[in-house]
C-alpha positions in Angstrom: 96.5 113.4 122.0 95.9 109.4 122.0 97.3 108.9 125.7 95.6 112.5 127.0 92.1 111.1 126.5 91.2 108.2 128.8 88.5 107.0 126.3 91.2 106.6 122.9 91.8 102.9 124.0 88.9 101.6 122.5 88.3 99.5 119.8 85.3 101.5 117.8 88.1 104.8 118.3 90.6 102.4 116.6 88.4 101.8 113.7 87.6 105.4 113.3 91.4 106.2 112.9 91.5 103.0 110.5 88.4 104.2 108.2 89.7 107.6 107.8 93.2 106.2 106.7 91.6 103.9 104.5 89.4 107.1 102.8 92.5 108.9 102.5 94.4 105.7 100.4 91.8 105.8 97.9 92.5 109.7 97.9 95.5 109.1 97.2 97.0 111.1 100.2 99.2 108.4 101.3 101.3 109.8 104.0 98.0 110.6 105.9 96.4 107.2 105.3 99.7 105.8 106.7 99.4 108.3 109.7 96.0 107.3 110.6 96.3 103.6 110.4 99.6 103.9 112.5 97.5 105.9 115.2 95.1 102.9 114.9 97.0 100.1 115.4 98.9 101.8 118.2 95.9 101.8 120.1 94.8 98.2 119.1 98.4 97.0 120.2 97.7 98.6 124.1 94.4 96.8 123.8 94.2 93.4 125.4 90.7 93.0 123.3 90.8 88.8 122.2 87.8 87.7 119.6 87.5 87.1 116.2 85.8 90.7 115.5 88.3 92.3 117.0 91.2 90.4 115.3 89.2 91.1 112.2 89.5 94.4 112.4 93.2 94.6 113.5 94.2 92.3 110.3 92.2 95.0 108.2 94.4 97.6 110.0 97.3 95.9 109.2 96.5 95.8 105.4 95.3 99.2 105.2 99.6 100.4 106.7 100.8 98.0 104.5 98.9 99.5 101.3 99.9 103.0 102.5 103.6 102.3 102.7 103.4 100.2 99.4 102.5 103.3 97.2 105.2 105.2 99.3 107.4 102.9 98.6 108.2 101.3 101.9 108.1 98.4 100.2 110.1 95.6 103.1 108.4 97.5 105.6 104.6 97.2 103.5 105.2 93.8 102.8 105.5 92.7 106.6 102.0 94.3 107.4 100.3 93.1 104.5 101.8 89.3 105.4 100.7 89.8 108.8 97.3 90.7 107.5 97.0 87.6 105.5 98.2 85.4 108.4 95.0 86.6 110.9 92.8 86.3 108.3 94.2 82.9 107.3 93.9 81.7 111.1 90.2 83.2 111.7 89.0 81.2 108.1 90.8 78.0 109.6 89.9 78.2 113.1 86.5 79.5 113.7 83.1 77.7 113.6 80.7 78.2 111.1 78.2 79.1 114.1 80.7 82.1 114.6 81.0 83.1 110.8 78.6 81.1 108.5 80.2 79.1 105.8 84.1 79.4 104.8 84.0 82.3 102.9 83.4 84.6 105.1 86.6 85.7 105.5 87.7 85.5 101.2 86.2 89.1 100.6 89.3 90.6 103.1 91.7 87.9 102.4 91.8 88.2 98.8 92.3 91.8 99.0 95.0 91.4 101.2 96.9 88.8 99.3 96.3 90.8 96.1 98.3 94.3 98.2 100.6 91.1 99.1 101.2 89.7 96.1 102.0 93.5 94.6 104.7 93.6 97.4 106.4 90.0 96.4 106.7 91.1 92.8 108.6 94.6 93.8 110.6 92.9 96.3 111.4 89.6 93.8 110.2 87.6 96.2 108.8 84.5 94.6 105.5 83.3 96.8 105.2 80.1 94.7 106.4 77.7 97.6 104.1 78.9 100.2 101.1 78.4 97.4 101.8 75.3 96.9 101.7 74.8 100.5 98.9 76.4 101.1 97.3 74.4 98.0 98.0 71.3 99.6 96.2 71.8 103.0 93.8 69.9 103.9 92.5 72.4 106.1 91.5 75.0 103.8 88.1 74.8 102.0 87.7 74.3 97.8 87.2 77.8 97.5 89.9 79.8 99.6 92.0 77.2 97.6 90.7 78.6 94.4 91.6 82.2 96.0 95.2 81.2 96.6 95.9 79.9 93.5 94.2 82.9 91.5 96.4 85.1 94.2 99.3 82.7 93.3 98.8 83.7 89.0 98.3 87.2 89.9 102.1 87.5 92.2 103.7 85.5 88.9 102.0 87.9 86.5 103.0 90.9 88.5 106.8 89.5 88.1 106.7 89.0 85.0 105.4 92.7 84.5 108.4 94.0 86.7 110.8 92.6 84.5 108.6 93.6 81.0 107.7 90.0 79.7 104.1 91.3 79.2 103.1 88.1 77.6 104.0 86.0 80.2 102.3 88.5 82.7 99.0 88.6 80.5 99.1 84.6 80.6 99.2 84.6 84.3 96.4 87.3 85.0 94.2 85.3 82.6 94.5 82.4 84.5 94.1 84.3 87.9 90.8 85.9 86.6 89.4 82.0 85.6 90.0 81.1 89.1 88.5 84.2 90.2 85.5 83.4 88.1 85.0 80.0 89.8 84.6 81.4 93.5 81.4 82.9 95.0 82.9 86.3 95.7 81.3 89.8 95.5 82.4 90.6 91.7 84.1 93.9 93.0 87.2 91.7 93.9 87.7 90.7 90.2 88.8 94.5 89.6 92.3 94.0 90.8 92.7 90.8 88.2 90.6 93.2 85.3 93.2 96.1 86.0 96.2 93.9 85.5 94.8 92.6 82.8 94.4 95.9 81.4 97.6 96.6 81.9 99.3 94.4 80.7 97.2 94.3 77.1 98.2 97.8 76.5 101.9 97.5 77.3 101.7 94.5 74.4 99.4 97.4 72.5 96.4 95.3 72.5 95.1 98.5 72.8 90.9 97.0 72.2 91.6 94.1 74.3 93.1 96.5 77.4 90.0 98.9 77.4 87.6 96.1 77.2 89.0 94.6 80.6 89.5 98.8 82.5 85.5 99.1 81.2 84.8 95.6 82.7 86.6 96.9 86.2 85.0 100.1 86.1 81.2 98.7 85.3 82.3 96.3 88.6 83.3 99.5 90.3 80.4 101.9 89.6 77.7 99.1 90.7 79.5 99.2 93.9 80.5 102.6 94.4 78.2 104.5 92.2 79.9 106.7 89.0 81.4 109.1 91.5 83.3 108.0 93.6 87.4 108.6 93.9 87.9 105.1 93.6 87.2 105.1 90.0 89.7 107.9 89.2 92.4 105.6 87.9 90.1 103.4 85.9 88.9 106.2 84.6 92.5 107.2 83.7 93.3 104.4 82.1 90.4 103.9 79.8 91.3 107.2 78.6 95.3 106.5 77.8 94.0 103.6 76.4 91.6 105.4 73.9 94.4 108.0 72.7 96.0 105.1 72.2 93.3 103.8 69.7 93.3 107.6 68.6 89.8 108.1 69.4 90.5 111.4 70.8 87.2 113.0 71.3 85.7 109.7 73.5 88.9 110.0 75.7 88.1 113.8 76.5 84.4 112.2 77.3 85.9 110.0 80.0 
């Protein structure tokens, strides 16, 4: 259908294909999300389209496939496009003007996302990111706060090993430490959700049951300023807050959730 229509090739048809994947990964239908970002970056790959915006958007592409093959498994194959996603975001924050993009965050919204979906696909593959952190730590090129992103994206990849190989402790250590980080930067709160779910998590595998719902209720407060109290996105929260309370044995506020 893409190479019967002369007018696919375009960038704003790319992103159209990219949204819809991306509405269909927080459906959960993850076979079409990775359908329709595949159809997307095929017709950003036949595009010879070079500026910041439009490498923007192919990064987000990029992360929205790898996110989509993540949850189907595809892990070596999710971890490639979510890397690659990190790497055009890292190169737009370091080499374009603040006349192009305003100060260095402009980028950390995206990039953090990416390197949280990254950092998910280093801890199922055992891949330990630490080195490259440390690099990255060390540049001089980066500004304070994508340093502060890195090394809260650093604590959240260490956690998320720890978690794959059921040292909870360890893993709540290093989420805690990830969410101070987090804390420090000037970032839309909606991106501290990933840390609070881990965090979650993690407290009720250790059956901290109070101390896991307090951090799902922080993520889904973060969630329903954003989104508003019905959107799909909240779903899982939702769920969680819910296992949680059986857990506590307050039966009749989980069937409220």
């Amino acid at each position: 259908m893409i190479e019967r229509n002369g007018h696919s090739y375009h960038p704003e048809i790319a992103a159209v294909y990219n949204d819809i994947g991306e509405l269909y990964c927080q459906m959960r239908n993850y076979k079409e999300a990775k359908t329709h970002s595949e159809v997307a970056l095929t017709i950003c790959q036949r595009l010879s389209v070079r500026n910041p915006h439009f490498s923007a958007n192919v990064a987000g592409i990029h992360h929205n496939l790898g996110e989509a093959l993540r949850h189907l498994k595809e892990v070596e194959l999710a971890e490639q496009h979510l890397q690659r996603a990190v790497d055009i975001r890292l190169k737009l924050q370091q080499g374009l003007s603040s006349s192009l993009f305003g100060s260095c965050m402009a980028f950390t919204g995206s990039f953090i996302v990416s390197h949280f979906a990254l950092g998910q696909a280093w801890a199922e593959t055992g891949v330990p990111p630490w080195e490259e952190v440390q690099l990255a730590l060390g540049s001089p090129e980066l500004c304070h706060e994508t340093k502060s992103l890195v090394a809260a994206v650093g604590y959240i990849t260490i956690g998320s090993m720890h978690f794959h190989k059921n040292d909870f402790y360890a893993a709540l250590q290093a989420y805690d430490t990830a969410l101070i980080f987090l804390k420090q930067m000037s970032l839309d709160d909606e991106y501290l959700v990933e840390a609070y779910n881990h965090l979650g998590l993690a407290s009720y595998h250790l059956q901290k049951y109070p101390e896991s719902l307090y951090h799902y209720r922080q993520g889904r407060y973060i969630l329903e300023n954003a989104h508003g109290k019905d959107h799909p996105i909240l779903a899982t929260t939702i769920q969680n807050i819910g296992k949680t309370l059986q857990a506590l044995q307050q039966y009749d506020a989980a069937m409220l959730e």
